[in-house]
C-alpha positions in Angstrom: -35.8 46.0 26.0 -33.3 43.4 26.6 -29.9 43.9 25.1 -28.5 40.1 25.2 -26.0 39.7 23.3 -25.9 36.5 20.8 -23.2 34.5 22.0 -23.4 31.9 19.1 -19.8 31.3 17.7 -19.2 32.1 14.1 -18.7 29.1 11.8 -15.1 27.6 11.9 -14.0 28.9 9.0 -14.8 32.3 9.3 -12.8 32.2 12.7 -10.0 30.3 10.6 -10.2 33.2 8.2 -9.9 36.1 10.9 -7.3 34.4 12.3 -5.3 34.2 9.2 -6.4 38.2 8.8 -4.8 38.9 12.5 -1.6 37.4 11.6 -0.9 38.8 8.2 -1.8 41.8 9.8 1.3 41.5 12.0 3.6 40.3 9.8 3.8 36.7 11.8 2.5 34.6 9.0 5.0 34.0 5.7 3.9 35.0 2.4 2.2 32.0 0.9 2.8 29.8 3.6 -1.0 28.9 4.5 -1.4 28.3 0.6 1.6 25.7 0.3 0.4 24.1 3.4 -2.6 23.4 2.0 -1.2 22.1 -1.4 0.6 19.4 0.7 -2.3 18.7 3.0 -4.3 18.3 -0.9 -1.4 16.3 -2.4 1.3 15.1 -0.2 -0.6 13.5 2.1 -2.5 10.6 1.0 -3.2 6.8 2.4 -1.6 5.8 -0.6 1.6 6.8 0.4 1.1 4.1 3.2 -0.2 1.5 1.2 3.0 1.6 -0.7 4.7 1.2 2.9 2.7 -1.2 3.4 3.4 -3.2 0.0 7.0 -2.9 0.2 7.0 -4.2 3.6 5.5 -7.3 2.5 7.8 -8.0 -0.6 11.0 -6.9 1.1 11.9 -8.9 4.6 14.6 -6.3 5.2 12.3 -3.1 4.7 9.9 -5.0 6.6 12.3 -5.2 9.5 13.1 -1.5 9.2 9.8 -0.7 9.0 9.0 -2.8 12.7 12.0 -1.6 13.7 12.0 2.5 13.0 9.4 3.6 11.0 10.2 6.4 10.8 13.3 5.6 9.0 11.5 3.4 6.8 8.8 6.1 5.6 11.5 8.6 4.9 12.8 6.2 2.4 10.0 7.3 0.2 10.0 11.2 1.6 7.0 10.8 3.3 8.6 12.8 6.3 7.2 16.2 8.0 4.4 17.5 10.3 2.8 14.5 12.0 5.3 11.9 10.8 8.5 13.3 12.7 8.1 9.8 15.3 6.4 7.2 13.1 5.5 3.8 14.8 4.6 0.5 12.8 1.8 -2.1 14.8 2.2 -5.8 13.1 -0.9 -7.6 12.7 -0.8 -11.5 12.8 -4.3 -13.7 11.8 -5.0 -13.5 16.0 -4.0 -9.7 16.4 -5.4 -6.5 15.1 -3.9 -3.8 15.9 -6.5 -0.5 16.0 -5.7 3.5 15.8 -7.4 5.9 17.5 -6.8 9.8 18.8 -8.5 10.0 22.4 -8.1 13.9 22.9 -8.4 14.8 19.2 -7.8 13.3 15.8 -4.4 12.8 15.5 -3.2 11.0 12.6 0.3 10.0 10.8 -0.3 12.5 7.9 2.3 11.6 5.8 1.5 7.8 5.3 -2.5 7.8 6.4 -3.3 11.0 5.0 -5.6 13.5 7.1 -8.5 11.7 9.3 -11.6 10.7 8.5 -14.6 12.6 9.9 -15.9 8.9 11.7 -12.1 9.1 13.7 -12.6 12.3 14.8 -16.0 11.8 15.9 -16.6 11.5 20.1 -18.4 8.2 19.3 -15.2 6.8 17.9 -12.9 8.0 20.2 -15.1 7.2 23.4 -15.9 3.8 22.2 -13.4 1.5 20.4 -11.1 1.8 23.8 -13.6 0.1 25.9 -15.5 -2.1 23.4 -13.6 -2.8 20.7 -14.9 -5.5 19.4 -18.0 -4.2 19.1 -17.2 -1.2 17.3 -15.3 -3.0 15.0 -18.3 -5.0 13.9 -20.3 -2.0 13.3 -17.9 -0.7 11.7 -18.1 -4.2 8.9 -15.1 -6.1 10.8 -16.6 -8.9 12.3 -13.5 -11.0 14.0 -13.3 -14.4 15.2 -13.2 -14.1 19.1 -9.7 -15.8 19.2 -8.1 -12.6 17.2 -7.0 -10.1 19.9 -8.0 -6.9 19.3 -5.0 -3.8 20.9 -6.3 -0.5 20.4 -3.3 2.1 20.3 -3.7 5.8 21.4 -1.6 7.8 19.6 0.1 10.5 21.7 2.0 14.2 21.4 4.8 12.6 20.0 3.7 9.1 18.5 2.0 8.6 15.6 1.0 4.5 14.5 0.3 2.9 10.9 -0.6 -0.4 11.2 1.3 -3.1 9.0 -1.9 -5.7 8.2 -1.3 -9.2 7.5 -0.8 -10.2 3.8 -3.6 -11.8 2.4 -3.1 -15.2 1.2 -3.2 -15.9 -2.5 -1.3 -12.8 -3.1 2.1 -15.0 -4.3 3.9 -13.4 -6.8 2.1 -10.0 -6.3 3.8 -6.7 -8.0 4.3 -4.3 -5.2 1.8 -2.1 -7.2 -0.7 -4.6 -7.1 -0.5 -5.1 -3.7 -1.0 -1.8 -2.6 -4.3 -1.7 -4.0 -5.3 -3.7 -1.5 -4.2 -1.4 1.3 -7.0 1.2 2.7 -6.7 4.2 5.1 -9.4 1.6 7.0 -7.0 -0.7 6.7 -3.5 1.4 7.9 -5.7 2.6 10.7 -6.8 -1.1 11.9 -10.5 -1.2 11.2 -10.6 -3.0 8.3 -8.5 -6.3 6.9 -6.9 -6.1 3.2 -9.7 -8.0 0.9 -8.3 -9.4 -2.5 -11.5 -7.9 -4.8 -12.1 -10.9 -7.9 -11.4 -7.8 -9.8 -8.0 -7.6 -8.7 -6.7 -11.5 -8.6 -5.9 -11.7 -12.3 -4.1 -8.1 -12.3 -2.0 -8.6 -9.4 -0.4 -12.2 -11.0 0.4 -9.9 -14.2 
């Protein structure tokens, strides 16, 4: 009778679990630190945190600058500091550049301002394609660009991690920052969308 053994790997978070076990075990994990990491990861960490960024730097020239400048700086402002937004870079879109996030060798993310990644930016698909066609991805994904917007895709490395500053939509005049950060998706901070003023949202944003 045969005796092979099943090699298939146990789920990820049963091996997340054992791991956790391991280390309480021998005293190299903090009391309570896995449960407060995963409070911040829950509520710290959010895209609307970069949509206010975001708003800011389109209300205030000077934060703007800041923000282009040292993003990093310019996030802490609002405390949205700590792991994966220790070296924070801002990518300016104009109407003929859009600037596009992606992760080649994993999923990396800037946590603090973009909130953890989406399952679609983690996938191979994504990270394989949108380097070499670009455009094309970017319609499939529902942003279909004129051919005369340049499209820079950004890998984000050990140390880097990029928000992208969109370009204000026009007819947004007079816009609380509120308001305006309504307009301002994860999509959007990551490049693969454009800000859209919903009807919905025109007569609010003027109050």
């Amino acid at each position: 009778m045969s005796n092979t053994l099943n090699k298939t790997a146990a789920p990820a978070s049963a091996r997340a679990y054992a791991l956790k076990n391991a280390l309480q075990e021998r005293e190299l994990l903090p009391e309570g630190y896995v449960e407060k990491f995963t409070e911040i990861m829950e509520n710290d960490f959010d895209p609307a945190n970069g949509a206010r960024v975001v708003a800011r730097a389109w209300v205030d020239p000077a934060y703007r600058e800041l923000l282009l400048r040292d993003a990093t700086a310019a996030c802490d402002q609002f405390g949205y500091t700590g792991v994966q937004g220790e070296y924070i870079v801002a990518l300016e879109n104009t109407p003929t550049l859009q600037n596009v996030i992606v992760c080649t060798l994993c999923s990396c993310t800037a946590w603090p301002v973009l909130g953890l990644p989406p399952d679609w930016y983690k996938s191979f698909e994504y990270r394989a394609r949108v380097v070499r066609e670009s455009r094309t991805v970017l319609r499939e994904m529902g942003l279909d660009l004129p051919l005369d917007v340049e499209i820079q895709v950004w890998d984000t490395t050990a140390e880097t991690r990029y928000m992208v500053l969109p370009f204000r939509p026009a007819g947004t005049e007079g816009w609380s920052e509120e308001a305006l950060a309504l307009l301002v998706t994860k999509d959007v901070l990551i490049g693969i969308a454009r800000p859209e003023v919903p009807a919905s949202l025109e007569r609010m944003g003027r109050e």
